[in-house]
C-alpha positions in Angstrom: -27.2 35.1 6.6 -31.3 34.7 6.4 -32.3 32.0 4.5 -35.9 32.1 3.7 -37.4 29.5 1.6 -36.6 32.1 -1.3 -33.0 32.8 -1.1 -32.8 36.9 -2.3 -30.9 37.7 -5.4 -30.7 41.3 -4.6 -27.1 43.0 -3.4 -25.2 40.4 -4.9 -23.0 41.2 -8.6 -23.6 38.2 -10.6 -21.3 37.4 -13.9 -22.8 35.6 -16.7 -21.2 32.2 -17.6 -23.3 31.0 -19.5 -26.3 32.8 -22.4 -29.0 30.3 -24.1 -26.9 27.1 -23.4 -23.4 28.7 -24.1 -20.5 28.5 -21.8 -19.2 32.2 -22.0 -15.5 32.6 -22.0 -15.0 36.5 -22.6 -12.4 38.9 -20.8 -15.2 41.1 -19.0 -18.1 39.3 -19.1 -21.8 40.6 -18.6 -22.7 41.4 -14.7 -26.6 41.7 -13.6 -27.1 43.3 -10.3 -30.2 43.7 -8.7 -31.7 45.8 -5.3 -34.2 44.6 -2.6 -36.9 46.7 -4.8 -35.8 44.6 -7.9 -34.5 47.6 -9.7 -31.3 46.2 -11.8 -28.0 47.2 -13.4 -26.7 45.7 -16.5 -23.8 45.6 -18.3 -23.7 43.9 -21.3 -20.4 43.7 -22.0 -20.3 47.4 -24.3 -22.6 49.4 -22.5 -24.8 49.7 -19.4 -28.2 49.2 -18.6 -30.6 49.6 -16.0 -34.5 49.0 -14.8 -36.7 47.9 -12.8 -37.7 43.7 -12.7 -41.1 42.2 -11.1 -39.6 39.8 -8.8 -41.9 37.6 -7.2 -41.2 33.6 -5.4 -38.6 32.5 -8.0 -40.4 34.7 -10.9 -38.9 37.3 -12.3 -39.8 39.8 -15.0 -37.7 42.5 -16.9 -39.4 45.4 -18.7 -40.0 45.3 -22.8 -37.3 48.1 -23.1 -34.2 48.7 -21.2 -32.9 52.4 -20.7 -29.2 52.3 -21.8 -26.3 54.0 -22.8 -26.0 53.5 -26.6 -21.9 52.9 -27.3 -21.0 51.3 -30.2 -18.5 48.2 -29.5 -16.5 45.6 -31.9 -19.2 43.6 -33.5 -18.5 40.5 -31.1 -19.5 42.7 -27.9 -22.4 44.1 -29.6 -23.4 40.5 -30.4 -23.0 39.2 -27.2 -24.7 42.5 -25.5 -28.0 41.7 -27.7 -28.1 38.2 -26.7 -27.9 39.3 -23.3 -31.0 41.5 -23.6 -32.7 38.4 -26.0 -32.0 36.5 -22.5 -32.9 39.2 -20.2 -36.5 39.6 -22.6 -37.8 36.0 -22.2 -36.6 35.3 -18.5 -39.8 34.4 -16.4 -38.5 32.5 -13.7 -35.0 32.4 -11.9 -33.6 29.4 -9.6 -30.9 30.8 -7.0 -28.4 27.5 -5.7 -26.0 29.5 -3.3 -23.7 31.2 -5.8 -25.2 30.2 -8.8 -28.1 31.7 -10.9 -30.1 30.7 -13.1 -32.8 32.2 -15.4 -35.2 30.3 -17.2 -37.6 31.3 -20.0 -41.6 29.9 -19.8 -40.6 26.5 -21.2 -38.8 26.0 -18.1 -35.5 26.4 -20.5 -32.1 27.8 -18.7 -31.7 31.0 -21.2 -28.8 32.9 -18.5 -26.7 31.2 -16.2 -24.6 33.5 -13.5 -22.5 33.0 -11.0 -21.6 35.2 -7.6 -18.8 37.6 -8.7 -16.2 37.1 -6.1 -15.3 40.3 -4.8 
């Protein structure tokens, strides 16, 4: 494996375990996967989503709106899907250590913790 002095994010299915300070324990938690161009797949934990994230030297990006399927889900999921997008919305910088992720909002605060999905 190539390990530049930014480690890539992209090709790798990351699980959320952790949204705005909250250790997640859910059955099928949210997954975030990105491609070398930065384009992403969501899912929130109801429905899916996908875009396309600026993805710069540990910056990152997501657009104001994210194309989705529109299922409606128990109230929890639905909950827990819109505080994934809240997370998503206010991301502007990302920290990769090996298999762990972490996105953090302009304040430098962790908003989305992930970890490498094991296969």
């Amino acid at each position: 494996a190539m390990e530049g002095d930014m480690p890539s994010i992209a090709g790798i299915p990351w699980q959320v375990s952790e949204i705005g300070g909250r250790l997640l324990v859910v059955e099928d938690a949210p997954t975030l996967a990105f491609d070398a161009e930065g384009n992403f797949v969501m899912y929130g934990g109801c429905n899916r989503f996908t875009g396309s994230a600026e993805i710069g030297a540990g910056t990152i990006s997501f657009p104001e709106a994210f194309a989705g399927t529109r299922m409606m889900c128990p109230e929890p999921r639905m909950a827990l899907e819109q505080s994934m997008v809240d997370a998503l919305g206010s991301a502007t910088g990302y920290v990769r250590n090996g298999s762990l992720l972490s996105l953090t909002n302009a304040a430098g605060v962790t908003v989305l913790r992930l970890n490498e999905r094991p296969e």
